[in-house]
N, C-alpha and C positions, 0 to 999 in steps of 0.2 A: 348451533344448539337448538333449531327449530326446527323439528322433524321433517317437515310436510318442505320447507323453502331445503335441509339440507339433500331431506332424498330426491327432488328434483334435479339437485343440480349433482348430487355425488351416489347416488343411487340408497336403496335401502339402509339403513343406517343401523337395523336391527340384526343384519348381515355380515355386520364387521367381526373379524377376530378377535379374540381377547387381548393380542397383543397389540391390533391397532387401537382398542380402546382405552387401552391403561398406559400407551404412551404418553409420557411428558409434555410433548408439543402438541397433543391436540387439544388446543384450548375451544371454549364455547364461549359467548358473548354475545347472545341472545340478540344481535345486531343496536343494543344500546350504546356504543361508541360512534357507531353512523348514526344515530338515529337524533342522538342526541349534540351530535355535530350538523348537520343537514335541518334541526327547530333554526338553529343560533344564524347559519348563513341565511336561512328564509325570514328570520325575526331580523335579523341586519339589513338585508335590502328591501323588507318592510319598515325600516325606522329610519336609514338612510342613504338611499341608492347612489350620491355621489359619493361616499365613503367604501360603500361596497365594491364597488364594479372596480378603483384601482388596487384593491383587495382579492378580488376575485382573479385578477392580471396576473396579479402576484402569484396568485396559489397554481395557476395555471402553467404559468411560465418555468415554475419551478418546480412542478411534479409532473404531469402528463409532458409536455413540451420536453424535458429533460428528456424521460423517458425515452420518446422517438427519437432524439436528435441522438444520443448513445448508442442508441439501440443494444442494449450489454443480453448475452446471453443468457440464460435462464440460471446456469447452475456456476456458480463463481466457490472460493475456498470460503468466503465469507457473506458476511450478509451487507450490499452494499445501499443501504438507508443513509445511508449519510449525504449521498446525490441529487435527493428529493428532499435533504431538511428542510427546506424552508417551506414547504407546501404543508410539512406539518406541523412547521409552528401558527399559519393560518389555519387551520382545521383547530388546534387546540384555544385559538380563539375565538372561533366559532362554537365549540361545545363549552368556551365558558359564557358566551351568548347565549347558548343554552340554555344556560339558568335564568335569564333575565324571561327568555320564553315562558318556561315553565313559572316563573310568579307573575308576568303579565296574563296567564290564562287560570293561575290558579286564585289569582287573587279577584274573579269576577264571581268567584263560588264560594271564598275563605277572607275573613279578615288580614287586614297585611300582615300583622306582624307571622301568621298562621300558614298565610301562602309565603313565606318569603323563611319560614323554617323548614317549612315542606319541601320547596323547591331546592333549598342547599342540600337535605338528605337526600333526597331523590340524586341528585349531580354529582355530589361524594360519593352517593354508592357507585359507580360507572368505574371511576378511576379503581375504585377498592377493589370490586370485583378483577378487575384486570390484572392487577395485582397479582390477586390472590391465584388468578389461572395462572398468570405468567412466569410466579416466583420460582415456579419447582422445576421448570424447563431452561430458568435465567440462571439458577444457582451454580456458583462457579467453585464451591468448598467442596475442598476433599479431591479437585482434579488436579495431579503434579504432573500431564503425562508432559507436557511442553518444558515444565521445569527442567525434570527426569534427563527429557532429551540432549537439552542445552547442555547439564551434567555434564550427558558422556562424550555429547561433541567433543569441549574443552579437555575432558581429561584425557581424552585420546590422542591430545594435540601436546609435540615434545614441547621442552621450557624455550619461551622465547620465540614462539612458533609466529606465524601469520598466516591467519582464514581468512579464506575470499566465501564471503555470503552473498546470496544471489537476491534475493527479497523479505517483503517485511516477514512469511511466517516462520520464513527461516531467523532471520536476526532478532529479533524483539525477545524470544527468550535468550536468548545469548546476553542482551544488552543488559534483562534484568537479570540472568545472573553473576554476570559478571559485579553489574553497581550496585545491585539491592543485596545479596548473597555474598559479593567476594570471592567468586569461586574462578580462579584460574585468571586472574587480572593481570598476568604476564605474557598473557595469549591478544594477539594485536588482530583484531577483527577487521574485516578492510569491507564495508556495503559495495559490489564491485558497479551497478548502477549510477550508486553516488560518485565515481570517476569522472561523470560528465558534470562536475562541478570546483571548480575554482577553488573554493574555500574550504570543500575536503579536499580537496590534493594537497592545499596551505597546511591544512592540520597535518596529516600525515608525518608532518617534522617533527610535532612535539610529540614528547611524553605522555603517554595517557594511563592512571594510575600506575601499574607495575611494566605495560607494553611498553619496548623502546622505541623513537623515531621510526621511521620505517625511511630506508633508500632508496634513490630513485636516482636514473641517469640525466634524464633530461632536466634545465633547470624548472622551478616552480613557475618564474619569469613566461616563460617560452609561453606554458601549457594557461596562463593569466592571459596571454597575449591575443588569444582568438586565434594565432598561428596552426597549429592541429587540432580546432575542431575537426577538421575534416583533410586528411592528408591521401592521395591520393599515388594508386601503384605505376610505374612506368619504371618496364624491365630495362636496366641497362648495364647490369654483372652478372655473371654464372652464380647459380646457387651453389650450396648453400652460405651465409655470411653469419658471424659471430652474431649475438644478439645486441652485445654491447656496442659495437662497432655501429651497428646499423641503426640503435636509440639515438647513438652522437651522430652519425647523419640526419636522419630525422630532425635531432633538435639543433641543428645547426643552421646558422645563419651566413654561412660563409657563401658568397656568390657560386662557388661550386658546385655546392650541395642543392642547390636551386632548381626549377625547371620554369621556364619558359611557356606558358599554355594561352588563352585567348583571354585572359585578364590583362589587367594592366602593369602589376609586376608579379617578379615571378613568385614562387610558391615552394613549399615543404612537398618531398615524395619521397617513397621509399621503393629501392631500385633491386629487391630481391621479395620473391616471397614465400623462400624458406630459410629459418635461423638457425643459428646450432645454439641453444640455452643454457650451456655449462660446457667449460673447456672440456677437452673430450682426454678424460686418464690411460694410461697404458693398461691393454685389454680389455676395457669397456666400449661401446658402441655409443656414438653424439647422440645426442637425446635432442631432435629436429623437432622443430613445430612448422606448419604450413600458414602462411595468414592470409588474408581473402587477398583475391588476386584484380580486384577490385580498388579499392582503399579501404579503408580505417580510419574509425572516428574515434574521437580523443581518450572517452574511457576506456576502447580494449588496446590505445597504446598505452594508457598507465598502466593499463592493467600486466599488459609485457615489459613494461619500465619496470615494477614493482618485479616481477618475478625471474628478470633479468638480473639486474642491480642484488637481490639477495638470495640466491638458489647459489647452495654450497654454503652461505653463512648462518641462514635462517630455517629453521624449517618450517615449508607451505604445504598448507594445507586447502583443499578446495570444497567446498559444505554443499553445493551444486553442480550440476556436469550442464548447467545451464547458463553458463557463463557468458558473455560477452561475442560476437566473432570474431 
């Protein structure tokens, strides 16, 4: 917002298009959020240097330090501040330091009660202003397009159906339309990520508002067990093999179905790695999947338990072609 510091650093500013200037996000803030944050850390390790510095640690460790040790790319689906909170709830303790600044200096030129009204309007205006640039580029009334979409996910999906969603911008409107809205609660949404956890797979059994259980071949037991975090490929039948056939191998404990490798005992594998995923009808062609020829870790074999266990009963649907390997 200051001419002379913006056009050093972003060139002319009398230059800009009309559409860059009447965009929503280009806020101005006269640098009084730094300014007014950087009195309050200087008036703090002016008043108290041993309270500062494991203050200063803090703010350090948890914003710059973060920063490098992530090192996250420039351009993400969202804005990812939530990695750095804690360096800014230290800055916002410093700008309210701030004000103590501002009546420690104003009050050697103003009576207190005088410096000490001054300085709060002065520090309120900061937050306000920001506000006020922020509000028209923060305001979220009047957008349904995320709603919209969820919408037509769901209603695209038959009665009884099961989604496999891939991450959060895909599920969260699904989630709120389904529980906030009610729209299509018979539609059983599967987070295909959340696989690699215990306690979704546990859920999966029950009822969730109008969705039924969802089926699965291997037991809950198995997949609790630690046993197929991580199962591993070793050819030893001609492809290709039923799907079902080979989840009850996998989840079997039977010394058979075992293998032998440089651990101490033996281990889960799976000895094929192409499936046929629905009995194959007269004149239609098996509908094969390939799986890595590596192993498989525990969500993309729920994720084949699940789609095993109900294809032909249920119908799936997939919200990502980003799924699992």
């Amino acid at each position: 917002g200051i001419p002379l510091i913006d056009a050093m650093r972003l060139g002319p500013q009398d230059k800009f298009p009309d559409w860059r200037k009447q965009n929503k996000g280009r806020n101005v803030y006269y640098l009084l959020p730094l300014l007014l944050g950087i009195a309050g850390a200087f008036f703090h390790y002016k008043k108290n240097r041993r309270d500062f510095i494991p203050v200063l640690i803090f703010f350090f460790f948890t914003g710059l330090a973060i920063v490098i040790y992530l090192n996250e790319i420039p351009v993400t689906p969202r804005e990812r501040d939530y990695a750095v909170g804690g360096s800014f709830y230290v800055y916002c303790i410093w700008t309210g330091i701030g004000t103590l600044f501002l009546f420690s200096w104003l009050r050697k030129v103003l009576p207190g009660y005088a410096a000490a009204l001054l300085s709060i309007m002065v520090s309120l205006f900061v937050p306000i202003w920001m506000a006020m640039e922020n509000y028209d580029d923060h305001d979220r009334s009047g957008r349904y397009v995320a709603r919209d979409v969820a919408y037509n996910y769901l209603n695209s999906c038959d009665k009884n159906a099961i989604l496999f969603t891939n991450a959060d911008n895909d599920t969260y409107p699904l989630w709120y339309a389904q529980e906030t809205e009610g729209i299509r609660t018979d539609v059983r949404l599967i987070l295909a990520p959340f696989l690699t956890a215990d306690w979704y797979i546990e859920k999966l059994s029950d009822w969730h508002n109008e969705a039924a259980p969802v089926e699965m071949i291997i037991s809950k037991d198995k997949y609790a067990s630690g046993d197929l975090n991580y199962v591993p490929y070793y050819k030893r039948l001609p492809d290709p093999a039923p799907a079902k056939s080979l989840l009850e191998f996998v989840g079997s404990d039977d010394p058979r179905a075992l293998i032998r490798t440089d651990r101490e005992s033996p281990i889960n594998y799976y000895p094929v790695d192409k499936v046929i995923m629905q009995p194959v009808e007269p004149g239609n062609d098996p509908v094969v999947a390939t799986l890595n020829n590596k192993g498989l870790y525990k969500h993309s074999i729920a994720a084949l338990d699940i789609i095993a266990a109900n294809i032909g009963k249920r119908p799936i649907y997939f919200l990502s072609t980003q799924l699992p390997d």
